[in-house]
PyMOL commands that place a pseudoatom at each C-alpha (Angstrom):
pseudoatom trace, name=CA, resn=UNK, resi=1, chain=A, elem=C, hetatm=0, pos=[-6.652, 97.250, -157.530]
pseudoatom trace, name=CA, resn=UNK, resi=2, chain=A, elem=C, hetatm=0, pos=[-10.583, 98.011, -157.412]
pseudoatom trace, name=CA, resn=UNK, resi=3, chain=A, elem=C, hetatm=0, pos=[-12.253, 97.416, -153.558]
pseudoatom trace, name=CA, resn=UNK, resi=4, chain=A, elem=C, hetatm=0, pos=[-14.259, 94.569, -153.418]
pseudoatom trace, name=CA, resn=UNK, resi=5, chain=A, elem=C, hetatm=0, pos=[-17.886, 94.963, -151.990]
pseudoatom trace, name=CA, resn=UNK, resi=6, chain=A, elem=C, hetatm=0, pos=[-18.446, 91.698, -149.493]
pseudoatom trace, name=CA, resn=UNK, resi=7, chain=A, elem=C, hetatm=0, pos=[-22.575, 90.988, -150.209]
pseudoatom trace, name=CA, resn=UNK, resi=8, chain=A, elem=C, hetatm=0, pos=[-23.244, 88.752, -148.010]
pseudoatom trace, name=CA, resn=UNK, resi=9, chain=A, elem=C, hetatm=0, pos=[-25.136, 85.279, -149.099]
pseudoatom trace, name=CA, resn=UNK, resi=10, chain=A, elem=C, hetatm=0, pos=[-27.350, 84.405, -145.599]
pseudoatom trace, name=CA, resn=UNK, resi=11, chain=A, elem=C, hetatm=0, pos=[-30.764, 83.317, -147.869]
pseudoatom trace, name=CA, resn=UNK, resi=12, chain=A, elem=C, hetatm=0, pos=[-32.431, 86.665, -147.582]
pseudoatom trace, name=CA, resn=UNK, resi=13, chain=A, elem=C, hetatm=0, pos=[-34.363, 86.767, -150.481]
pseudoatom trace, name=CA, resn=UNK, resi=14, chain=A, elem=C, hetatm=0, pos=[-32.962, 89.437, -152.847]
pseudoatom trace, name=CA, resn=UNK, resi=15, chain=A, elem=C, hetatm=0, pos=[-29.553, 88.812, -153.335]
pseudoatom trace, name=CA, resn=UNK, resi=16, chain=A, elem=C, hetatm=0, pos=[-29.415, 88.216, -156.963]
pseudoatom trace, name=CA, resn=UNK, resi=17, chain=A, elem=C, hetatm=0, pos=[-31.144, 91.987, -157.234]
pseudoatom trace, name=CA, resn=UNK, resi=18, chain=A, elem=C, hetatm=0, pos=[-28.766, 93.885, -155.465]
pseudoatom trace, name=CA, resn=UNK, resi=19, chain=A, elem=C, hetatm=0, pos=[-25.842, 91.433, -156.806]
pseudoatom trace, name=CA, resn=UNK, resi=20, chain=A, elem=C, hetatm=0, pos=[-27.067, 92.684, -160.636]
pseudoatom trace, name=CA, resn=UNK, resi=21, chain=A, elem=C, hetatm=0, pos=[-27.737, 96.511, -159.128]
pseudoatom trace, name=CA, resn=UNK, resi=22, chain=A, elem=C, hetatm=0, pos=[-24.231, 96.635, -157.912]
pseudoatom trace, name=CA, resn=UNK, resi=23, chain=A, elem=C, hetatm=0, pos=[-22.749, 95.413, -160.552]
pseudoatom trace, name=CA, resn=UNK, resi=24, chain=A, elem=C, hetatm=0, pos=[-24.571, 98.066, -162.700]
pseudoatom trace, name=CA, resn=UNK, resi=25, chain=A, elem=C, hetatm=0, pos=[-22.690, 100.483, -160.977]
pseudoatom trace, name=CA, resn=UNK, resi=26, chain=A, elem=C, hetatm=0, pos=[-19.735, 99.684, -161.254]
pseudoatom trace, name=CA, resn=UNK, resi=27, chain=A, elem=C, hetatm=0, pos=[-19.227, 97.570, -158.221]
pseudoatom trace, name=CA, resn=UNK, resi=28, chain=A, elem=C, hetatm=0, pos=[-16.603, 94.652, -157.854]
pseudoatom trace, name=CA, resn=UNK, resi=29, chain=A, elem=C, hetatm=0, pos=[-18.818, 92.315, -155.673]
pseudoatom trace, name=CA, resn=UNK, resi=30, chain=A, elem=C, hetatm=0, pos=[-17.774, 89.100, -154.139]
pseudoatom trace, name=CA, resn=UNK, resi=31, chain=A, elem=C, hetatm=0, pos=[-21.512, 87.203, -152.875]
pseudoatom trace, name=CA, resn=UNK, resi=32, chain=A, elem=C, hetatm=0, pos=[-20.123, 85.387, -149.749]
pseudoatom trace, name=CA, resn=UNK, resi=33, chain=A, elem=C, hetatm=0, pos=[-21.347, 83.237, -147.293]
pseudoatom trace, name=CA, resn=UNK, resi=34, chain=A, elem=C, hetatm=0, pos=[-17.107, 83.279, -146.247]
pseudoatom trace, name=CA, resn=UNK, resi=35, chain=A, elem=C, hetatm=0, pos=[-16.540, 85.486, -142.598]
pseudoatom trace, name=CA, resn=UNK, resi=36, chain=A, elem=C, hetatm=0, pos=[-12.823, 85.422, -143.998]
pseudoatom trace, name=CA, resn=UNK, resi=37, chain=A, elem=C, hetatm=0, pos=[-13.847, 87.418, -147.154]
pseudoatom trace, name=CA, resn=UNK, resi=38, chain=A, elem=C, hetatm=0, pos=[-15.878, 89.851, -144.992]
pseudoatom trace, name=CA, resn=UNK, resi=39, chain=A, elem=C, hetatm=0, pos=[-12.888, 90.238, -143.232]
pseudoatom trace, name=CA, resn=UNK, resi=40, chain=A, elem=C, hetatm=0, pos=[-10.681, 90.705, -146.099]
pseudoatom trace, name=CA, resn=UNK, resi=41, chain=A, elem=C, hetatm=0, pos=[-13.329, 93.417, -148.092]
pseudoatom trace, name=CA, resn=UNK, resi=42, chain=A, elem=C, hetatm=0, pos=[-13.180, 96.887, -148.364]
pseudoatom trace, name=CA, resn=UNK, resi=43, chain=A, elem=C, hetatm=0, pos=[-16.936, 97.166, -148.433]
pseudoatom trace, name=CA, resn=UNK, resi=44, chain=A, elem=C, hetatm=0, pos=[-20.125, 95.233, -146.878]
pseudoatom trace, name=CA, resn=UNK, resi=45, chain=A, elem=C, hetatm=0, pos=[-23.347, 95.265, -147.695]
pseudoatom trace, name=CA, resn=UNK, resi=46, chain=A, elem=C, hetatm=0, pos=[-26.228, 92.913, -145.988]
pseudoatom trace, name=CA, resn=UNK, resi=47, chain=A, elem=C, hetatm=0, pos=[-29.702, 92.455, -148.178]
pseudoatom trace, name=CA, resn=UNK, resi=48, chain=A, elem=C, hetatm=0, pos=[-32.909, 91.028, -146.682]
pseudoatom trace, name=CA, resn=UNK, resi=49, chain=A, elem=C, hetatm=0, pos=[-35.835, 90.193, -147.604]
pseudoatom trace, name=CA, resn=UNK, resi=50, chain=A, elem=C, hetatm=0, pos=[-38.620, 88.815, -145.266]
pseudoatom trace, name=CA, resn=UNK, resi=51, chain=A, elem=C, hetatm=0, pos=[-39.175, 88.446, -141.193]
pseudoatom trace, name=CA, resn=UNK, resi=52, chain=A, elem=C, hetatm=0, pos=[-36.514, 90.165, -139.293]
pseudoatom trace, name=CA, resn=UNK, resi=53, chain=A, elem=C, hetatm=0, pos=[-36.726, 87.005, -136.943]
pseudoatom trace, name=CA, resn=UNK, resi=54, chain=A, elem=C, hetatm=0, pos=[-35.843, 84.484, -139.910]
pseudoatom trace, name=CA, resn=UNK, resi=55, chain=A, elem=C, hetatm=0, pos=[-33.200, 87.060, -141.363]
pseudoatom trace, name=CA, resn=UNK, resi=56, chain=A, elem=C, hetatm=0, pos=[-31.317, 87.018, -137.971]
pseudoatom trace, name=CA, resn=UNK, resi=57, chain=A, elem=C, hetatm=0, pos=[-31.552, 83.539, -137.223]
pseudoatom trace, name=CA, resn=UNK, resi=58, chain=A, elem=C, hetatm=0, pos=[-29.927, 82.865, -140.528]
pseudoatom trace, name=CA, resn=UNK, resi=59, chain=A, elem=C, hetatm=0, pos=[-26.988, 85.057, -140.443]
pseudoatom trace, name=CA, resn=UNK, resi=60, chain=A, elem=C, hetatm=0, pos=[-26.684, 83.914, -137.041]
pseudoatom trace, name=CA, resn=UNK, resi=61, chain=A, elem=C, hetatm=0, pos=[-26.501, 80.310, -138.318]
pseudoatom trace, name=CA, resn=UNK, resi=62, chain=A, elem=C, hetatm=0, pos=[-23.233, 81.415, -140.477]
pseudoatom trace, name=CA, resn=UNK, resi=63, chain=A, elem=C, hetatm=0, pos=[-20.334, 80.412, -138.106]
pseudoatom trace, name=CA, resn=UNK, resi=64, chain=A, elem=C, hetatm=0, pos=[-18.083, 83.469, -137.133]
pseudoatom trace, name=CA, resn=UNK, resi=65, chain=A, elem=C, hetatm=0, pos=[-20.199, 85.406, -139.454]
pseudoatom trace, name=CA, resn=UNK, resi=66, chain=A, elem=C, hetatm=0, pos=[-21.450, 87.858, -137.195]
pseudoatom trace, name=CA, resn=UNK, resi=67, chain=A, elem=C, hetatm=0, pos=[-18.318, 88.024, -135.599]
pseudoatom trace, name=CA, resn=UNK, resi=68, chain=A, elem=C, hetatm=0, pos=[-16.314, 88.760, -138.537]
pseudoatom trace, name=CA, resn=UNK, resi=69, chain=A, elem=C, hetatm=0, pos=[-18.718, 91.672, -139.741]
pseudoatom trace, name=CA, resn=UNK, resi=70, chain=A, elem=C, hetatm=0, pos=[-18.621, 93.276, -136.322]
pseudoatom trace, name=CA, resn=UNK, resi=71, chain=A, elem=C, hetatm=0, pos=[-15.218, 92.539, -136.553]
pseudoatom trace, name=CA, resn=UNK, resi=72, chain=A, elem=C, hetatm=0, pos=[-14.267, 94.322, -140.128]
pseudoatom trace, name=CA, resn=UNK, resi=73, chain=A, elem=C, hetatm=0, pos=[-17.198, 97.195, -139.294]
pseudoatom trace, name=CA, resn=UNK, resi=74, chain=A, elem=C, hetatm=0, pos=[-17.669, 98.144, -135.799]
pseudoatom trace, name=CA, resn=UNK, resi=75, chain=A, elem=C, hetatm=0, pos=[-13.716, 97.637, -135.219]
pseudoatom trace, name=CA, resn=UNK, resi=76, chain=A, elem=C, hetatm=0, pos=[-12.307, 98.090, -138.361]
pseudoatom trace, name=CA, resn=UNK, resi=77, chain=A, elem=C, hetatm=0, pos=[-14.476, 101.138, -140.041]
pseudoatom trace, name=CA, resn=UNK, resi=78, chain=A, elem=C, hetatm=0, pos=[-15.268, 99.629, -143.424]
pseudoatom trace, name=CA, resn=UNK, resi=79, chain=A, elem=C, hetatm=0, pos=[-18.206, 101.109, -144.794]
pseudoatom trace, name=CA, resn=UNK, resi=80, chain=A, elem=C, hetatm=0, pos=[-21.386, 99.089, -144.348]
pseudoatom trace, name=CA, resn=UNK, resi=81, chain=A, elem=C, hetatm=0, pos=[-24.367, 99.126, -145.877]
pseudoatom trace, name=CA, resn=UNK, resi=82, chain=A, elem=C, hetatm=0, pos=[-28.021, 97.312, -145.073]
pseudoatom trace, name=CA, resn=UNK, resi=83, chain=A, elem=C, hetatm=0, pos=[-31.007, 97.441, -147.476]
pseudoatom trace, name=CA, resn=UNK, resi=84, chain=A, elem=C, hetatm=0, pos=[-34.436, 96.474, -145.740]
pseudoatom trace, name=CA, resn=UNK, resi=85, chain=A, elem=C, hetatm=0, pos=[-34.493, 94.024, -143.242]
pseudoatom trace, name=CA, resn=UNK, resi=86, chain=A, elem=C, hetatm=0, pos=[-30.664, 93.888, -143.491]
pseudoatom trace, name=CA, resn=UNK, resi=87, chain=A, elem=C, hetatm=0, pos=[-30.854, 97.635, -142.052]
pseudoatom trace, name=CA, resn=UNK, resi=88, chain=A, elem=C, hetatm=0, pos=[-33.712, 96.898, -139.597]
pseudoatom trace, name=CA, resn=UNK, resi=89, chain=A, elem=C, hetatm=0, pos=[-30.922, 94.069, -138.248]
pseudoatom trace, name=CA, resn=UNK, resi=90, chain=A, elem=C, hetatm=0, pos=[-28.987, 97.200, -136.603]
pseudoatom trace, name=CA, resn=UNK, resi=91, chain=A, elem=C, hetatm=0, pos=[-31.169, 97.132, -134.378]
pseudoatom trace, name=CA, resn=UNK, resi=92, chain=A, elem=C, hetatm=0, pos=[-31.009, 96.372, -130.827]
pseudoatom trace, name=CA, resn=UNK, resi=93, chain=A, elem=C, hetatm=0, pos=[-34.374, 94.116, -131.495]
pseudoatom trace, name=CA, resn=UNK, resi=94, chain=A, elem=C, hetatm=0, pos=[-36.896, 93.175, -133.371]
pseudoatom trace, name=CA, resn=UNK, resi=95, chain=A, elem=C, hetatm=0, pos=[-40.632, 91.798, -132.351]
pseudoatom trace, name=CA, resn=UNK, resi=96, chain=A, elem=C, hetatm=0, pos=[-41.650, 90.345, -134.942]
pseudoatom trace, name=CA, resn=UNK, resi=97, chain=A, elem=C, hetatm=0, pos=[-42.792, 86.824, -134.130]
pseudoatom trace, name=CA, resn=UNK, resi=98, chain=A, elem=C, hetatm=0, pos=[-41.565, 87.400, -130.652]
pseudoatom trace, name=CA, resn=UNK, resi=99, chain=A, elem=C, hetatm=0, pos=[-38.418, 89.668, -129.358]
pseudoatom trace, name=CA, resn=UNK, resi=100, chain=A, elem=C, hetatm=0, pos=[-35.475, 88.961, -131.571]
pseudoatom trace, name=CA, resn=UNK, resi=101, chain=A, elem=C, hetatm=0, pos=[-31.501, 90.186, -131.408]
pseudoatom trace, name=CA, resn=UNK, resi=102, chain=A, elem=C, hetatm=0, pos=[-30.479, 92.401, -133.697]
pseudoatom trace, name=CA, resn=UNK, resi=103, chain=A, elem=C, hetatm=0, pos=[-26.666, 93.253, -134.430]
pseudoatom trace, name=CA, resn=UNK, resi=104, chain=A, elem=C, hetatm=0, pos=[-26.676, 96.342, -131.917]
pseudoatom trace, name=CA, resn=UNK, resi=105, chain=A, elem=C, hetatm=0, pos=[-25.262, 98.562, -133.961]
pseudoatom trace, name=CA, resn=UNK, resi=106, chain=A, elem=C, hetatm=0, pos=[-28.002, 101.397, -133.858]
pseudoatom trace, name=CA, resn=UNK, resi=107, chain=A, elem=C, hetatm=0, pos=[-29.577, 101.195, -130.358]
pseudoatom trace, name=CA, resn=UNK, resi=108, chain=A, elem=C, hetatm=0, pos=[-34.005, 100.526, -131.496]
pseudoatom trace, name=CA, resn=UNK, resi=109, chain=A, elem=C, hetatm=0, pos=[-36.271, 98.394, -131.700]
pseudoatom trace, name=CA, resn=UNK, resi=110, chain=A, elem=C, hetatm=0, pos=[-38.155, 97.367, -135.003]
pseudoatom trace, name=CA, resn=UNK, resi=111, chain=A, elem=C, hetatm=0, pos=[-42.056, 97.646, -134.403]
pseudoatom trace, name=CA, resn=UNK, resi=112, chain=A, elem=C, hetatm=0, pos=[-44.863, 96.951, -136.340]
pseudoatom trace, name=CA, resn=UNK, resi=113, chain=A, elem=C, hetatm=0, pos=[-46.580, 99.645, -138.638]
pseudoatom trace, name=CA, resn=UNK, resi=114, chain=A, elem=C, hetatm=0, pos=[-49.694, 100.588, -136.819]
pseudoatom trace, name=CA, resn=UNK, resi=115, chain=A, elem=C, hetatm=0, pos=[-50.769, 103.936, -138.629]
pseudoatom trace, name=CA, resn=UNK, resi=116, chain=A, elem=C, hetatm=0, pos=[-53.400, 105.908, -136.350]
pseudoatom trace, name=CA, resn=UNK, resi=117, chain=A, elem=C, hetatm=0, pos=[-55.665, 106.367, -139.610]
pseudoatom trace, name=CA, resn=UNK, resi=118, chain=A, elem=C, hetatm=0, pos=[-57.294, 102.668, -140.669]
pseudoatom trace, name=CA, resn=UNK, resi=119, chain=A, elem=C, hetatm=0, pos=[-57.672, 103.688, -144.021]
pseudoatom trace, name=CA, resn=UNK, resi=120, chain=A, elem=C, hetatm=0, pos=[-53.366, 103.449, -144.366]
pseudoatom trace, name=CA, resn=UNK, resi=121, chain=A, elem=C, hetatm=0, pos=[-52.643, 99.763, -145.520]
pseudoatom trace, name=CA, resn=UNK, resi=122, chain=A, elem=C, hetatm=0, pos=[-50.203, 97.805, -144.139]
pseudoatom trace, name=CA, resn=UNK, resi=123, chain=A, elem=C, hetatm=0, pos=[-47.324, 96.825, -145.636]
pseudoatom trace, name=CA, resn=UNK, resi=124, chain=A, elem=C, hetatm=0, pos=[-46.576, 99.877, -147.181]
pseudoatom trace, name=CA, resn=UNK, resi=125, chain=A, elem=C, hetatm=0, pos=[-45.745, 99.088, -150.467]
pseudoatom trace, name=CA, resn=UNK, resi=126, chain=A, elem=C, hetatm=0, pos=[-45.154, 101.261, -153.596]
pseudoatom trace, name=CA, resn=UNK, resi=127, chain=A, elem=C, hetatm=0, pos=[-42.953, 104.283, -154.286]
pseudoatom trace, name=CA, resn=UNK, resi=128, chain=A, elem=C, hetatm=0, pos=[-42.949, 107.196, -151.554]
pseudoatom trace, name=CA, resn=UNK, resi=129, chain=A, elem=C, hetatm=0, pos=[-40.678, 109.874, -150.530]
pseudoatom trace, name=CA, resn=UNK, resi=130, chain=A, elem=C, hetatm=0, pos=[-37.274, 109.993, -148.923]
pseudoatom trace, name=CA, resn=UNK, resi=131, chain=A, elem=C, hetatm=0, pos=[-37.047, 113.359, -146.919]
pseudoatom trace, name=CA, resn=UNK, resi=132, chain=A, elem=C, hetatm=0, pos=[-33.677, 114.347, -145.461]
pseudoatom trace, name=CA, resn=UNK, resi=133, chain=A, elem=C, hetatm=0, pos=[-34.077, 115.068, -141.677]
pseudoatom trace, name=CA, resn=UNK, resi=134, chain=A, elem=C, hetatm=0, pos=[-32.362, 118.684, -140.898]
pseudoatom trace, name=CA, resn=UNK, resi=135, chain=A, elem=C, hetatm=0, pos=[-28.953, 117.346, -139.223]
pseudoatom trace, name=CA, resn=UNK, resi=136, chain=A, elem=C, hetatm=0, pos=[-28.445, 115.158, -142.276]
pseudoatom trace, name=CA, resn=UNK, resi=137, chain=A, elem=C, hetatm=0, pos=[-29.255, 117.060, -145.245]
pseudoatom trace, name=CA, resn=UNK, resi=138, chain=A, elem=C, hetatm=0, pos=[-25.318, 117.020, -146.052]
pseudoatom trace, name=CA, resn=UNK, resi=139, chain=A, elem=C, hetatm=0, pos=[-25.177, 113.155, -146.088]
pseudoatom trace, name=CA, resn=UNK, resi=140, chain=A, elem=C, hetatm=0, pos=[-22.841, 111.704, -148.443]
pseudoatom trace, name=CA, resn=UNK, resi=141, chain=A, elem=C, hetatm=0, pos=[-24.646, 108.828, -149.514]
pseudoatom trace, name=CA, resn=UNK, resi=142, chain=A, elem=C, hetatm=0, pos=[-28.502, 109.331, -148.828]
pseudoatom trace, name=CA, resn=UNK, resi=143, chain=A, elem=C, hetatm=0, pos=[-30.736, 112.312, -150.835]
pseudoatom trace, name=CA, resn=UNK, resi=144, chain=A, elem=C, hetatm=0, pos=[-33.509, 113.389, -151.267]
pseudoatom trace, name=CA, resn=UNK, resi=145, chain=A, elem=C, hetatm=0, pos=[-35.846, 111.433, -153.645]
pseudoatom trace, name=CA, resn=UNK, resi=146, chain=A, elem=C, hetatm=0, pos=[-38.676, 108.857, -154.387]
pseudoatom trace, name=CA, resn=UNK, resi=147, chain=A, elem=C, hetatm=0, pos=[-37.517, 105.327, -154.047]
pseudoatom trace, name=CA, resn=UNK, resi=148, chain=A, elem=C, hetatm=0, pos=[-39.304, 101.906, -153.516]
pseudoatom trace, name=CA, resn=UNK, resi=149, chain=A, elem=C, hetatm=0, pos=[-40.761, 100.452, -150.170]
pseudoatom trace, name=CA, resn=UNK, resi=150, chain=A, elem=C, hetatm=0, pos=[-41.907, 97.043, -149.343]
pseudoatom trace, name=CA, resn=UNK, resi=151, chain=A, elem=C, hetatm=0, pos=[-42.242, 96.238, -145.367]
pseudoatom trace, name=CA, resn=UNK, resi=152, chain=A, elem=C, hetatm=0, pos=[-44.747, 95.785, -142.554]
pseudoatom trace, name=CA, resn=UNK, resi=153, chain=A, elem=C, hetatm=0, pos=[-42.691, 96.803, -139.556]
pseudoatom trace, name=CA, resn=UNK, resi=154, chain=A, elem=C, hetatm=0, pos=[-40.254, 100.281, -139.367]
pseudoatom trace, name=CA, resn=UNK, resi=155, chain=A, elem=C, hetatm=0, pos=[-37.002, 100.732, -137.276]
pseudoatom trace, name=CA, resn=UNK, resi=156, chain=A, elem=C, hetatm=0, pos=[-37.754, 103.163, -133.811]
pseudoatom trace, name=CA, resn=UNK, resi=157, chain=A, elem=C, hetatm=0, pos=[-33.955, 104.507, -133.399]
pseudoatom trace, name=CA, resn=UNK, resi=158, chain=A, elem=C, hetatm=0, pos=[-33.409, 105.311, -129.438]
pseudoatom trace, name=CA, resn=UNK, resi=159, chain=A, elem=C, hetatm=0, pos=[-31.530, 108.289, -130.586]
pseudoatom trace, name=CA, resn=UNK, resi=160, chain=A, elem=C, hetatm=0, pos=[-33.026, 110.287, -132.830]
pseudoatom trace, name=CA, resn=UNK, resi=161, chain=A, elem=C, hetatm=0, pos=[-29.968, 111.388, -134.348]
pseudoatom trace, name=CA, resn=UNK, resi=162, chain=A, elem=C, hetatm=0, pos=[-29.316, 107.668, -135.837]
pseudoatom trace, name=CA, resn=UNK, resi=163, chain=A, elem=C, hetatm=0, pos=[-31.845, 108.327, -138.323]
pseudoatom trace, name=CA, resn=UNK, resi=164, chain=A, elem=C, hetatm=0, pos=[-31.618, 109.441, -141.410]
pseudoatom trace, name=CA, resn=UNK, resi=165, chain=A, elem=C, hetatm=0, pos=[-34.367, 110.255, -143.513]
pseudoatom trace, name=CA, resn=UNK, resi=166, chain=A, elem=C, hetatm=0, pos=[-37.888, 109.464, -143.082]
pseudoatom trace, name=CA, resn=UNK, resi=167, chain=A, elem=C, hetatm=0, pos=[-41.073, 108.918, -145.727]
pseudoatom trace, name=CA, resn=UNK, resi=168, chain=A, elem=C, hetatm=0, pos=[-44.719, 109.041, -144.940]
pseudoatom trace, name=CA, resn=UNK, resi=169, chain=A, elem=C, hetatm=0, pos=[-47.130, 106.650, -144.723]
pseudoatom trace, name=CA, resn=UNK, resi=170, chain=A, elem=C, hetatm=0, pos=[-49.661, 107.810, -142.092]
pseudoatom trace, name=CA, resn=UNK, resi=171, chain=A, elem=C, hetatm=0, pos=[-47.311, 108.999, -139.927]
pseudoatom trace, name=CA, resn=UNK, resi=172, chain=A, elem=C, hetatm=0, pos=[-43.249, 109.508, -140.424]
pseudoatom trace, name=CA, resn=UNK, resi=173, chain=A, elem=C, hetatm=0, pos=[-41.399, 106.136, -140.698]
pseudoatom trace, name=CA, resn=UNK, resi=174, chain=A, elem=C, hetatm=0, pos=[-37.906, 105.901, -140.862]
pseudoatom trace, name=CA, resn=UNK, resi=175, chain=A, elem=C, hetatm=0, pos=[-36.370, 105.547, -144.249]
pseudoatom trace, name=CA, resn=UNK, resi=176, chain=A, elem=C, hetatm=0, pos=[-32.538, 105.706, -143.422]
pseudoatom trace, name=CA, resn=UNK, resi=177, chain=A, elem=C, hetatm=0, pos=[-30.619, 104.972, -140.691]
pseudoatom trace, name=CA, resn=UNK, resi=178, chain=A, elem=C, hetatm=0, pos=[-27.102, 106.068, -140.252]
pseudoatom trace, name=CA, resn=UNK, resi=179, chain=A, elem=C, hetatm=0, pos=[-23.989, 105.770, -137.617]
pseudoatom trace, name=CA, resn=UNK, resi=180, chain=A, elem=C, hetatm=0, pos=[-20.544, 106.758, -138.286]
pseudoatom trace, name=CA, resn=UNK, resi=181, chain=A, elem=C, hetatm=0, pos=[-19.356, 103.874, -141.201]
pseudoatom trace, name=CA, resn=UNK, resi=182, chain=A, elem=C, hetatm=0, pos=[-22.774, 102.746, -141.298]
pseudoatom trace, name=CA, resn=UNK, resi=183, chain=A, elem=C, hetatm=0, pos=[-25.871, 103.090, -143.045]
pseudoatom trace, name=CA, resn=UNK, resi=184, chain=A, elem=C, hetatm=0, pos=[-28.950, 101.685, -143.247]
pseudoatom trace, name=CA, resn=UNK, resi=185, chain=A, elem=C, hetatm=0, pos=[-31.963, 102.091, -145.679]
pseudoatom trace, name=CA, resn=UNK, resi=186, chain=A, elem=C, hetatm=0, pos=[-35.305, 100.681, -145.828]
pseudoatom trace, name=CA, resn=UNK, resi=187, chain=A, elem=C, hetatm=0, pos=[-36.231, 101.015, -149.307]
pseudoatom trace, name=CA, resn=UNK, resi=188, chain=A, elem=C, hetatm=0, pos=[-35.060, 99.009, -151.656]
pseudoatom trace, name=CA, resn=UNK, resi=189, chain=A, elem=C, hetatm=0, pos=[-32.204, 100.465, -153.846]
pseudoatom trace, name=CA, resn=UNK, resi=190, chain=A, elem=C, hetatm=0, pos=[-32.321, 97.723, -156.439]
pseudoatom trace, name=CA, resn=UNK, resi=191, chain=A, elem=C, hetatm=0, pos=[-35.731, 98.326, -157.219]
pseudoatom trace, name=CA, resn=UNK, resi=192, chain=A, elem=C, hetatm=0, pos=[-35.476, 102.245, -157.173]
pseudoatom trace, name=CA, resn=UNK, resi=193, chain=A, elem=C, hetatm=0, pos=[-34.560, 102.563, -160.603]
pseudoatom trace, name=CA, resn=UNK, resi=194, chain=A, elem=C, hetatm=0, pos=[-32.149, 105.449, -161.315]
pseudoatom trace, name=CA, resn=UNK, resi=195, chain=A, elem=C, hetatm=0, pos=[-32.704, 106.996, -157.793]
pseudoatom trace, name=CA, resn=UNK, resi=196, chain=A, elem=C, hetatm=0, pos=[-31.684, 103.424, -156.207]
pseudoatom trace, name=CA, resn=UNK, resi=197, chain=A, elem=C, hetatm=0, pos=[-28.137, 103.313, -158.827]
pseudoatom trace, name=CA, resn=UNK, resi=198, chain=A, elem=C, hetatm=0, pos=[-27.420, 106.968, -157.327]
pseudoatom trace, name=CA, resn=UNK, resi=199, chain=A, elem=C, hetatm=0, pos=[-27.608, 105.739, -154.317]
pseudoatom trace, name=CA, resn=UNK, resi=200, chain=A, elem=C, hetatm=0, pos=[-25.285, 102.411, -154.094]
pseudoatom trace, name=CA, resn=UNK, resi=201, chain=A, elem=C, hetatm=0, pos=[-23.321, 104.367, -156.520]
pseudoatom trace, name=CA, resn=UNK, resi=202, chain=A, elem=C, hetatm=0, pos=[-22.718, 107.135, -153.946]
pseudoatom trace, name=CA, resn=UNK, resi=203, chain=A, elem=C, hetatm=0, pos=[-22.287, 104.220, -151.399]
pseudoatom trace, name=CA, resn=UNK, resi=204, chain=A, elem=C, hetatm=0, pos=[-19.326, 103.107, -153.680]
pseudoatom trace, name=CA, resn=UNK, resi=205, chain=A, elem=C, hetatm=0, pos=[-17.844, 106.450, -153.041]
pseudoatom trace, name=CA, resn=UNK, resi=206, chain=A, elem=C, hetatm=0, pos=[-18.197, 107.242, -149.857]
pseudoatom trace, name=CA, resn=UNK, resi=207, chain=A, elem=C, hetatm=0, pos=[-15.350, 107.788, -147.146]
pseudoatom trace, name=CA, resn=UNK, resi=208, chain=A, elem=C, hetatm=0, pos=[-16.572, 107.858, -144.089]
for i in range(1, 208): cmd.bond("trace and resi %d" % i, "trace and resi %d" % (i + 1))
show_as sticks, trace
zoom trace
């Protein structure tokens, strides 16, 4: 019997994306707005698209929902993943629009992008690098590559060994995020072409 990949439905913007990108893998996805199929799935995977504030406030307005993915990841060790502002939820906080809860899961804080050189726009937008930080070069899931950005404000991990990757845009902003079962990315997988497949592909893999 294939696992079944829990993507959970909270309105975040690019579900249908990473529903199709999934699915172009190879993935058996169930889209859920259900905390009793993220219980029940082998796999979970969180989208967003848009503030971190009105990403949080809407999972948070799924009853039990947050419970039951705490429940299924942080206690039971399926393998999680979060793609943009659903990885920048890890965090401890984010302040955008004032100081918001994030899941916990990664101790940080997700700050604004504030590049020391005025000439860097913000958001940074476009394709940039993924580069492998040293302790991490082995991941399973995350390589080295070029994949797709789109966001205004970065994740600042309290330990530096939660992060993953980083890419450049004025200064080094974290492109990955990962903790035990978890992993985080802030580029946008679905819209990464054949570096974005390889990556929920190795995602569908993985055995943490």
């Amino acid at each position: 019997m294939p696992e079944v990949v829990a993507l959970v439905d909270y309105g975040a913007g690019n579900l249908h994306s990473v529903h199709n990108a999934l699915k172009a893998v190879g993935a058996e996805v169930s889209v859920t707005a259900d905390p009793n199929v993220v219980r029940a799935a082998d796999r979970i995977v969180l989208p967003g698209v848009g503030s971190f504030k009105a990403c949080a406030k809407g999972l948070k307005s799924i009853p039990g929902m947050v419970e039951a993915m705490t429940e299924r990841v942080e206690m039971g060790g399926a393998p999680f993943l979060g793609i943009c502002v659903g990885m920048q939820l890890l965090a401890t906080r984010g302040l955008e629009h004032g100081t918001t809860r994030g899941l916990g899961w990664i101790p940080g804080e997700v700050k604004r992008i504030e590049p020391h050189d005025r000439s860097i726009k913000v958001p940074h937008m476009g394709w940039n690098d993924v580069a492998m930080l040293p302790h991490m070069r082995s991941h399973e899931v995350i390589e080295e590559g070029e994949a797709y950005f789109l966001h205004s404000y970065h994740f600042v991990a309290d330990d530096p060994y939660h992060i993953a990757a980083l890419t450049d845009h004025g200064e080094g902003l974290v492109a990955a995020v990962s903790r035990g079962n978890m992993i985080g990315v802030q580029f946008h997988p679905e819209k990464s072409q054949a570096y974005g497949l390889a990556t929920l592909a190795r995602f569908l893999e993985w055995k943490p």
